[in-house]
N, C-alpha and C positions, 0 to 999 in steps of 0.2 A: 585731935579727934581720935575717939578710942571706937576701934570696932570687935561690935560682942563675934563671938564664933554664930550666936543664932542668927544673927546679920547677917553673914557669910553666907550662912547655911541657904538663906532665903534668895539670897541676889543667884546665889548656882543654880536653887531649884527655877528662880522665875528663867535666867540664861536655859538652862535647857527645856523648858516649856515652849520659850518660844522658837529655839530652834528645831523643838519637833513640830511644833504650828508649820513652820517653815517648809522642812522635810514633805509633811503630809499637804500641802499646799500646792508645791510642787508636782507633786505626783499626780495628784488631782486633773491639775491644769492639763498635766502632760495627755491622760487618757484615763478620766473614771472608770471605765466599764472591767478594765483590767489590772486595777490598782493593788487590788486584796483577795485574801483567800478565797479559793473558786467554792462559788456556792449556788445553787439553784431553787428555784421557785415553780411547784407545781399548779395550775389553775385545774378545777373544779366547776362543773355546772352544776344545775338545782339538784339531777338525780345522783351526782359524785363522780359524774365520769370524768375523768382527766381529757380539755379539750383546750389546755397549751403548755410551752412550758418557757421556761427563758432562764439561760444560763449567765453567769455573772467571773470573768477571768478562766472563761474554758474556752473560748476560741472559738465558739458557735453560740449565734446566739439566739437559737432555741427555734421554736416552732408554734403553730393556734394563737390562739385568741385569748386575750388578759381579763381575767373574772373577779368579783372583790372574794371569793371562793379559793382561795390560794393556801401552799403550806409552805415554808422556807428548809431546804437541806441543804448540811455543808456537801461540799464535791459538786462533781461532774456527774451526772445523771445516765449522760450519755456517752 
């Protein structure tokens, strides 16, 4: 049995696909909320006023009320 290098090439890539599956599975399980880069979410009412917000890997997590009126920023806000 002869193996091409793009054979190879393929069984590595899938080997580390699913060991990042793995990895990010992992982490998941452990604790979403602080898995990934800290990012925040501004909410919005009808006239624009900011009235919540909710933080994502900043250690607080946030403040008001969740609107479909929202804007996503990387970081801590607060």
């Amino acid at each position: 049995m002869v193996v091409s290098m793009r054979s190879l090439k393929y069984a590595m890539l899938g080997a580390c696909l699913v060991a990042g599956l793995g990895v990010a599975a992992a982490a998941g399980a452990e604790d979403e909320a602080n898995c990934c880069y800290p990012g925040s979410v501004i909410y919005y009412d009808e006239a624009g006023a900011v009235v919540g917000v909710r933080m994502y890997g900043c250690g607080d997590p946030g403040w008001g009320v969740v609107t479909p009126r929202s804007r996503a920023v990387n970081g801590c806000i607060m």
